[in-house]
N, C-alpha and C positions, 0 to 999 in steps of 0.2 A: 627411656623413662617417658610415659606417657604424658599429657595432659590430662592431672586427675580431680578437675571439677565436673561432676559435684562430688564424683564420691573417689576413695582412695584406688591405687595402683592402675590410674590412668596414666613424643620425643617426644617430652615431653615432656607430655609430653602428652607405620607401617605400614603397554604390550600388547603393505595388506598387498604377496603377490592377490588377484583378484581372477575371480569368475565372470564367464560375461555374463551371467545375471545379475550381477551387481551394477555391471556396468549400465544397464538396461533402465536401474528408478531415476527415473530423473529427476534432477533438482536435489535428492537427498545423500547417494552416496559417492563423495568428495574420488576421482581419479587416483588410482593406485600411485605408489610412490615408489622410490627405485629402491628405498631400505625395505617395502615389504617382502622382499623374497629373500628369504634368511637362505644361511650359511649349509643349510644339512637339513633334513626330511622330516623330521617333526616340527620345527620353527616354520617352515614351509608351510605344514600341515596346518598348524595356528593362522597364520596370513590368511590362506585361503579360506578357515570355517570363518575367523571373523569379518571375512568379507559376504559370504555366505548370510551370517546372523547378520549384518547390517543390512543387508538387500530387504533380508524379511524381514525387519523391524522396519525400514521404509514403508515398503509397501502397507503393514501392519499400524504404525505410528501407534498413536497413545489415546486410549479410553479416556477422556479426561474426564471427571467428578468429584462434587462436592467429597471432600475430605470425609473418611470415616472419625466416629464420634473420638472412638479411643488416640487418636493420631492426636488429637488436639491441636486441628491448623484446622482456623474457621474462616469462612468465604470472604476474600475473592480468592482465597487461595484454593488451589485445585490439585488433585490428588489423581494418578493413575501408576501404572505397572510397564516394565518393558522387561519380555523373555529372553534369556540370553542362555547357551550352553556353558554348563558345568565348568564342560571340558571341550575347549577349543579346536583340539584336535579332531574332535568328533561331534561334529555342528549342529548332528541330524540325530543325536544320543540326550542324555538326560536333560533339562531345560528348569533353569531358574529362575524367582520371578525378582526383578529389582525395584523398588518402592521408591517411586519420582512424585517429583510435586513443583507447579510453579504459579507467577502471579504476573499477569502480563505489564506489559511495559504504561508506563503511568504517561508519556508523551502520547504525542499524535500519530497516527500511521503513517506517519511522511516519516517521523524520527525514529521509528523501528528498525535496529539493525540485528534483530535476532534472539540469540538465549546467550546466557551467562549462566554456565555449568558451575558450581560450586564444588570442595570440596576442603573441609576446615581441620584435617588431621587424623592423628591418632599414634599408627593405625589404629579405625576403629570408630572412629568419630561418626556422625550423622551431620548428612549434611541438610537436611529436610527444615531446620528450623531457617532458612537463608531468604526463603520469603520474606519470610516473616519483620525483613529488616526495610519492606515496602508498608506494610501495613503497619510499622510502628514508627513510619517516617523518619526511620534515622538518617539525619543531616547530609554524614560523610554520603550517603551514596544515592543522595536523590537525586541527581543529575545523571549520574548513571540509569538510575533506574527509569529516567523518560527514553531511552535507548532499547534496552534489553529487559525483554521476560525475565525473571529470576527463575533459576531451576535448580533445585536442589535434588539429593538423591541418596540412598543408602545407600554404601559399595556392599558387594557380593558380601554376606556371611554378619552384615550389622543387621541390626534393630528388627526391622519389615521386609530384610530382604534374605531370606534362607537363612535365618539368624545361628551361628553356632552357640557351643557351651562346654565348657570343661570339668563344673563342677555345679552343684545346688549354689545357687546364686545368693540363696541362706548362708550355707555354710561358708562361700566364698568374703561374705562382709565378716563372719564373727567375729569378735576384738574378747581380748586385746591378741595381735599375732606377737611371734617371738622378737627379739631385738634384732634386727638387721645383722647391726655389727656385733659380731662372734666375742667370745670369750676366751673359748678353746677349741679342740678341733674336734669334739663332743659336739658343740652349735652347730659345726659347720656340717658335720653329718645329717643331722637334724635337719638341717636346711638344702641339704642335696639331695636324701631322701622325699624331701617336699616338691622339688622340682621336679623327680624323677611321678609323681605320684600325678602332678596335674600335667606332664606329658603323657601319659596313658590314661588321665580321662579326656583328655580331649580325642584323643585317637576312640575311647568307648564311645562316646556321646557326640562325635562328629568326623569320626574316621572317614565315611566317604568324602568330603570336603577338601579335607586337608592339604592332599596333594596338589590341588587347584587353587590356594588363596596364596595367588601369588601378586605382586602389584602389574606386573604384564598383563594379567589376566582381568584385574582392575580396570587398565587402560585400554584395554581390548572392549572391556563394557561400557567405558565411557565412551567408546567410537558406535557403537551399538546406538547405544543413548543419543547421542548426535543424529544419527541417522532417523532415529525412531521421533524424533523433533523435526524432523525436515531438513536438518541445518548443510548444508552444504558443509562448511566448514564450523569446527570448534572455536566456541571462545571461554577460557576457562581461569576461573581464578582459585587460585591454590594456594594452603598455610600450611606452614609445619609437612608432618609427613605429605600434604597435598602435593607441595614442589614437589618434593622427588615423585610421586603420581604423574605430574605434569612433566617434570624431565623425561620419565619414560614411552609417556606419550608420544610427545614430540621426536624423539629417536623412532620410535615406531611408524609414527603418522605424519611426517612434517609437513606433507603436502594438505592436511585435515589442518591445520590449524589456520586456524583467522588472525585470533590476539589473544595472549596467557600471560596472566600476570601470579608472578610465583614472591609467595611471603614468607620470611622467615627459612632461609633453604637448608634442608637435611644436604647435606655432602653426599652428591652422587658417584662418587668414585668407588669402583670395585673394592678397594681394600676396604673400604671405610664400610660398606653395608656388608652385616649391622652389627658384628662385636665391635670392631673400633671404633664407631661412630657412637655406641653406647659408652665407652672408656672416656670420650671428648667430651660428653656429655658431663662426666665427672667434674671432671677441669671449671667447666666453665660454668657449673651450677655453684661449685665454690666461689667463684669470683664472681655472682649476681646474688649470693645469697649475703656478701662481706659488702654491696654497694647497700643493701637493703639493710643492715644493721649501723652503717654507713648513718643512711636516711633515718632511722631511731635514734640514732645517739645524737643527732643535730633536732631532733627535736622531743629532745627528754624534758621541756619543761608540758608537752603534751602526755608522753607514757610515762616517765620515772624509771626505767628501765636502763641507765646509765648514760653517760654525756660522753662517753667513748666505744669504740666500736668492740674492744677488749672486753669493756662491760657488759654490755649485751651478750656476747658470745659467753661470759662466763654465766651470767642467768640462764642463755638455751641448756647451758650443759647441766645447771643444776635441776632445771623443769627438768631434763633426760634422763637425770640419775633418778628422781624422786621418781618418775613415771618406772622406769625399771625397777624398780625395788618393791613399790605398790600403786599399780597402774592406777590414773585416776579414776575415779567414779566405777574401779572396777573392770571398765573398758579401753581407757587410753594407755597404752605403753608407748615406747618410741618408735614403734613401726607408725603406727598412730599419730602419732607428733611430728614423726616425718613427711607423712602423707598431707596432712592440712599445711603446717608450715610451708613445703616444696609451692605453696601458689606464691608464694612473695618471689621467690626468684622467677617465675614464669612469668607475671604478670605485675605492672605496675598497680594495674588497681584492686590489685590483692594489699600493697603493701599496707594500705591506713586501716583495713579492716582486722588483718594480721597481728598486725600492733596494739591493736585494743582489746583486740579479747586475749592478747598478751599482758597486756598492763592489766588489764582487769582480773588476768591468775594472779600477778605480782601482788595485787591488792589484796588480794584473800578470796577473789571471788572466781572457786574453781569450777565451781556449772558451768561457766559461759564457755571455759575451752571442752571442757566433755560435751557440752551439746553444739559444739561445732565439730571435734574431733573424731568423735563416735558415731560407729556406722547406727541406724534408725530398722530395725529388722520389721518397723512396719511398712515401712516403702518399700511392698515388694515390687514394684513398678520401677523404681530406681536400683535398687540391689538388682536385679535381673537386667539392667543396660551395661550397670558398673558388672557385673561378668559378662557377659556376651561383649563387650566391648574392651576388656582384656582376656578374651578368649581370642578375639580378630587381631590384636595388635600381637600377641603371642604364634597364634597359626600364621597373620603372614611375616612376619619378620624374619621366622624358624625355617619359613620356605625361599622366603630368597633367595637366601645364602645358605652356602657350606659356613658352622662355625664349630671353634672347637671345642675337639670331644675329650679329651682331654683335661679332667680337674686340676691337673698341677698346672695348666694357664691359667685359668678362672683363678685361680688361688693366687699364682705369683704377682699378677695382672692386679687386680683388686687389692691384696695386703699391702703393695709400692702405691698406689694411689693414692688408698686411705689415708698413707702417714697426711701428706697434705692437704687433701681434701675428703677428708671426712663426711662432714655431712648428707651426700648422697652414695657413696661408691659401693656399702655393700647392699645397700636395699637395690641398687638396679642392678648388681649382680646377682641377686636372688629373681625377681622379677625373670630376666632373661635367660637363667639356666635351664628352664626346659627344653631351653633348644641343645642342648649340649646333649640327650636323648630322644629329640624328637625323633615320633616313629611315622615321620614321612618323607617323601623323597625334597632334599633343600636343593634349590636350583642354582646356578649362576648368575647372577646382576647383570642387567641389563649395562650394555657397554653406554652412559647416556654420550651423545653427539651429536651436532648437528647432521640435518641430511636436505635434499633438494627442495625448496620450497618454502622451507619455515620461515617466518617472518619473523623481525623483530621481535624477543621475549624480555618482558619487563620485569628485571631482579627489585627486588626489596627488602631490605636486612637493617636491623638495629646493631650495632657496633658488639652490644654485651649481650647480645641473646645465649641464656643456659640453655634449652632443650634445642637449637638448632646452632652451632657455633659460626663466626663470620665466616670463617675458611670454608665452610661449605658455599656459600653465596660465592664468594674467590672462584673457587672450584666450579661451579656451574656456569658462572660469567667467561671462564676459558673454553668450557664446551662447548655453550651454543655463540655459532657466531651473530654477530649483528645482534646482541643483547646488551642490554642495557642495565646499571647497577644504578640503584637508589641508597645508599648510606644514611642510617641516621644516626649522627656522630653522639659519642658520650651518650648512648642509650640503649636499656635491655630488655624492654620488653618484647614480649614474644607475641608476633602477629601485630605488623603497623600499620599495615592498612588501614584498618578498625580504629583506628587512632584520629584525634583529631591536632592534624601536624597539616598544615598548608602546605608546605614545598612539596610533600609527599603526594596531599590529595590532591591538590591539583595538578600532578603530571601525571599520577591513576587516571583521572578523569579524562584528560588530553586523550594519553595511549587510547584508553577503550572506546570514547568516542571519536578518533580522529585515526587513530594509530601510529600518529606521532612520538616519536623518542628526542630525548635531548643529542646533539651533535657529540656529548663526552658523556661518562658517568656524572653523577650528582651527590655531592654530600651536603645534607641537608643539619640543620640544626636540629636539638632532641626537642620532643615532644614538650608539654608542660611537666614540671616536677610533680607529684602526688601530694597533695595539703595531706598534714595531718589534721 
């Protein structure tokens, strides 16, 4: 399940043997490493083109200019392109263009230690708005920012850069959709027919892509990109699906990396991407969606909405039933109600907002949630990111992995789940069933592990995160060695960095300016509570 602000079915909530002409740019591309030379001739083949593409993107580096009008990033922010193959295998074959932008480092040229590569999730997400947190001098990271350019960038197949699409990006917002969770096995038809329908349009409206959007392939670009900046080595800071980006990276690249700092960790373990990693999702969106009603019921004399968490839960259900029976304003059903609701567990600072255009249906006043709930069919500008941006978390997720094809898993799987976590379990089984037809080749998961070179990687994880669970941060903290865990106890928000938590920020800060880690892990106290 994606991360889906602003609009609905946005975790969330999805890869150098070398040439000597690589060897040959100086200063830009970083010394092959002993994992680039895979196991057998096509992984091989990848190694080599992406060494290939990084030489030319050295040599080549980046046009840089004023941001075009429609981009909406105005100056000092600056805007260019870096080429990269399709298809890695074949480095001197089709050529894609990837949509970068950065805003130079606000210190002195003494304190320049380079770029700071973003990437904030999805899959699917845009990472282009990352500047933009120089020019609005946000706090947490100006310190940083007298260090390092910011650079953001769209991965293969988002926004500006080779954007896919699955379906009219119209038809993909219309409301109200059906209820997630089934009645009979009539709905459930209904809804694997649906899945079946936008795995062949993605395959019509972006079949040659497909088999190429893979997160290897991502990381392969982001080594591109590296080079295409000058950087010697990568520094890169990763949320949500970003970590596991960055986990593959660094198995790919370890000797490329400088400093990575990974937030909120998707579980990079083979079994886990990405049916069972979407099933844990389940679990754990239940148990941040029960702290969040938690936080209402202690402050019911703000919503009215009940002074126990029983109560709350029994209003969601009744908002649920009414909306099923006669959707509000026409266009909210529960798929609808699930989609806006799902920011409270994702984000703490969903929660007060959440809560009041809830108290304010409670009160009779039902516009305010239809005009948060309901998709706006005049933004075609935003309805065409909210699809091309679950078209990319759909293509690559389906490509990673082999998942199964088989409906009586999807079925047994989700109907055990639902009994106790309801709230989320069949809308991200629908979300995710096109891959149980995808009509392209799904690959095997990157083994992520350490390899020679890598340096210190700085974990960071909120104890209750729904769309990435802690055991994934566990998990990655046993892979790479000489990495370091940040804990932040009794808390779930998702993406902490962004947060303003002291113990946090300032060992972020340390690592990327010094690359210093603490001597053990850290658990830190949680953030501020959310005022109502």
């Amino acid at each position: 399940m994606r991360d889906s602000r602003p609009k609905r079915r946005t975790a969330a909530l999805g890869s150098a043997g070398v040439l000597v002409t690589a060897a040959l740019i100086a200063g830009a591309v970083a010394a092959p490493t002993a994992s680039a030379t895979a196991d057998h001739h096509g992984k091989d083949r990848e190694a080599r083109g992406v060494a290939i593409a990084a030489a030319r993107a050295a040599k080549t580096g980046v046009d840089w200019q004023d941001c075009p009008e429609d981009w909406n990033l105005a100056r000092p922010i600056q805007c260019g392109r870096v080429s990269v193959p399709m298809d890695y295998a074949k480095p001197y074959g089709k050529q894609i263009e990837l949509a970068v932008d950065r805003i130079g480092n606000t210190g002195a040229k003494s304190e320049r230690q380079g770029a700071l590569l973003y990437n904030p999730g999805g899959p699917g997400g845009s990472g282009l708005r990352f500047p933009a947190r120089v020019t609005a001098k946000n706090p947490v990271w100006a310190d940083v920012a007298k260090a390092y350019d910011f650079v953001g960038f769209d991965p293969r197949g988002v926004g500006r850069s080779a954007p896919l699409s699955c379906v009219d990006p119209q038809e993909f917002v219309k409301a109200p959709k059906a209820d997630p969770v089934p009645r009979s096995e009539a709905d459930k038809l209904v809804q694997r027919g649906l899945a079946r329908e936008y795995a062949e349009g993605c395959h019509e409206r972006s079949g040659e892509m497909l088999p190429h959007m893979t997160t290897p392939n991502t990381a392969r670009d982001l080594d591109v990109i590296r080079a295409a900046l000058g950087e010697k080595k990568l520094n890169f800071l990763g949320v949500s699906y970003g970590t596991y980006l960055g986990a593959v990276y660094a198995t790919l690249f370890p000797g490329h990396v400088r400093r990575m700092v990974v937030d909120s960790v998707v579980n990079p373990s083979r079994e886990k991407i990405w049916y069972q990693a979407n099933l844990d999702q389940d679990v754990a969106f239940e148990g941040r969606w029960k702290d969040w009603q938690d936080w209402v019921a202690r402050n019911d004399a703000t919503y009215h909405l009940g002074d126990t968490r029983a109560e709350v839960q029994e209003r969601w259900l009744e908002l649920r039933a009414t909306a099923e029976k006669n959707p509000l304003g026409g266009v909210v059903g529960p798929a609808e109600l699930i989609s806006f609701f799902q920011s409270a567990p994702y984000y703490d600072s969903a929660w007060a907002p959440t809560a009041a255009v809830f108290s304010r249906y409670a009160a009779g006043d039902t516009r305010a949630l239809v005009d948060a709930a309901a998709p706006d069919l005049s933004d075609t500008a935003g309805n065409a990111a909210a699809e091309n941006g679950n078209a990319v978390y759909t293509a690559v997720e389906c490509a990673d992995a082999k998942w199964p094809t088989d409906w009586r898993t999807w079925d047994r799987d989700s109907t055990r789940l639902h009994r106790d976590h309801p709230f989320m379990t069949w809308a991200n089984a629908w979300m995710n069933l096109p891959c149980a037809t995808w009509p392209a080749k799904q690959h095997t998961p990157v083994d992520v592990k350490s390899g020679k070179g890598l340096p210190p990687v700085l974990i960071v994880q909120s104890e209750r995160d729904a769309a990435t669970p802690y055991a994934g941060a566990v998990e990655l903290h046993q892979r790479l060695r000489g990495s370091r865990l940040i804990t932040e106890r009794n808390a779930g928000s998702h993406g902490v960095t962004g947060l303003v938590n002291p113990c946090v920020n300032d060992r972020v800060d340390t690592y990327l300016l010094t690359g210093e880690v603490d001597r053990s892990d850290v658990t830190c106290a949680p953030h501020a509570t959310p005022k109502p």
